[in-house]
N, C-alpha and C positions, 0 to 999 in steps of 0.2 A: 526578479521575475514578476512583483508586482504584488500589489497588497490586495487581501479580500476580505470580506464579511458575507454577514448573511447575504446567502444566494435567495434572493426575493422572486427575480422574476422567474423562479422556477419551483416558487414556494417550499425552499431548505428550511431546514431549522436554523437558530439565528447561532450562527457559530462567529469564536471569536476573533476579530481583527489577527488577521495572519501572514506569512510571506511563505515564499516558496524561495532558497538562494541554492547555486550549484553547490553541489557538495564539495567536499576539499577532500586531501587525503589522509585529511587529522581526522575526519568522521568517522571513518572505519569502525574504531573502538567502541564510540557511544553510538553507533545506529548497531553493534553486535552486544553490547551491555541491554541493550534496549529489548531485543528482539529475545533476547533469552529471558528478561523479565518476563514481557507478556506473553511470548510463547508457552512458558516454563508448563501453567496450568493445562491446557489444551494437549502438548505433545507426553506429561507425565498419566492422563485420561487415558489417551493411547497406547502405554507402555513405550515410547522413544524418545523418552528427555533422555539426552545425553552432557551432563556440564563444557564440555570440551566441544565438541559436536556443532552444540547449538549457536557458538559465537563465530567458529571457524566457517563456516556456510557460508557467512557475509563477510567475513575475513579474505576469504581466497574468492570472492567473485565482486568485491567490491568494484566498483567503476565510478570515477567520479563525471565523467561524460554523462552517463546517463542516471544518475544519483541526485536527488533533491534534497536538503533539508529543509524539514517543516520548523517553522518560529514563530511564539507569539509572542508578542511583547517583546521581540527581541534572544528571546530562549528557545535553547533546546524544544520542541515539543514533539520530534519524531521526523520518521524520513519514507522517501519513495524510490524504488528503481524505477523509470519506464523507459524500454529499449526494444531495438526493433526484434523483433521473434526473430529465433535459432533459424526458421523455416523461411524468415524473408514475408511472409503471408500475414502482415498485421504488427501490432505491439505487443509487448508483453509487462504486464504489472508486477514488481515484485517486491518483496521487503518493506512492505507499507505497515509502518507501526506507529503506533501513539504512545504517545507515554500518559500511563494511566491518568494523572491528572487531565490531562486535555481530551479524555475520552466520555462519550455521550454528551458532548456539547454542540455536534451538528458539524466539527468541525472533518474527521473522516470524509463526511458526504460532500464539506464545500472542496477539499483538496478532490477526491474524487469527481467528484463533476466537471472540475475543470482537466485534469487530465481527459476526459472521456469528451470533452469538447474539442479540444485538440483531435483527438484520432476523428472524430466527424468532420472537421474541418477540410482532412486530406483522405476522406472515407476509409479508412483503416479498423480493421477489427481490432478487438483487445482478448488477450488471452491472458490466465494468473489459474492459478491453484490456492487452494485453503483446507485449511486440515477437517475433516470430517467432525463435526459437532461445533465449530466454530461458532462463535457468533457475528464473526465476519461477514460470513456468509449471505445472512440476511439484508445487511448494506449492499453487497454485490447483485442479490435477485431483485432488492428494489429500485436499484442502477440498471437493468436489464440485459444484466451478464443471465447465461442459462447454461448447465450443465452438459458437457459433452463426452466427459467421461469419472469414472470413478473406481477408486480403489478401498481394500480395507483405509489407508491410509491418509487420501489426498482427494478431494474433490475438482477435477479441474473442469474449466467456464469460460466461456466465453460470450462475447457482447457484439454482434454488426453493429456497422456504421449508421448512422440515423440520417 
């Protein structure tokens, strides 16, 4: 899918040389080992880390159709769902994780951007949820996702087409 770096002409942070490949069905594992690391903090905040719980989520909805792994330099560095909404009415973001080393290097913003181009490309909304206190969150409102709903639990957001 293509190699990237700093997204410049949209003044990103200089994130590192990365790729985007389809996912396979061997990923499963380590985008669900992944997710319960960085999760782990944020959902035990909340009272709902569950050990079991937190891997089987991406276990039983994995799709490699719509699954990207993230890799730099050839590695692991984390993964993305993006698939069309339950409702038909847009995209939907989901299971976007980094694995800590490759986190606050700009590189969340360059993967996100470029999925967020795509949906402007064919004017598609993007919808996703994030857990209340995240620090995700703030990448998404500087993205120009905006809150459409919310719970004790789950913040969820969305973004129009530009």
């Amino acid at each position: 899918m293509g190699t990237m770096n700093a997204d410049t002409a949209r003044g990103g942070a200089a994130a590192p040389e990365w790729t985007l490949r389809p996912g396979r069905a061997g990923d499963a594992g380590a985008i669900a080992e992944l997710r319960a690391l960085v999760m782990r903090e944020d959902l035990e905040r909340l009272g709902r880390y569950d050990e079991h719980r937190v891997r089987q989520r991406v276990l039983d909805g994995f799709s490699k159709t719509y699954t990207s792994v993230i890799e730099t330099g050839g590695a692991f560095a984390g993964s993305v769902t993006y698939r069309p909404s339950g409702t038909g009415d847009g995209l939907y973001l989901e299971h976007f994780y980094l694995a800590p080393e490759a986190q606050g290097r700009g590189l969340g913003t360059a993967v996100l951007r470029r999925l967020l181009d795509r949906a402007d490309a064919v004017g598609a909304s993007v919808r996703l949820q994030v857990l209340q206190g995240s620090a995700a969150r703030r990448l998404y409102e500087r993205e120009g996702f905006t809150v459409e709903s919310e719970d004790a639990i789950d913040v969820f957001m969305v973004r129009e087409p530009r």
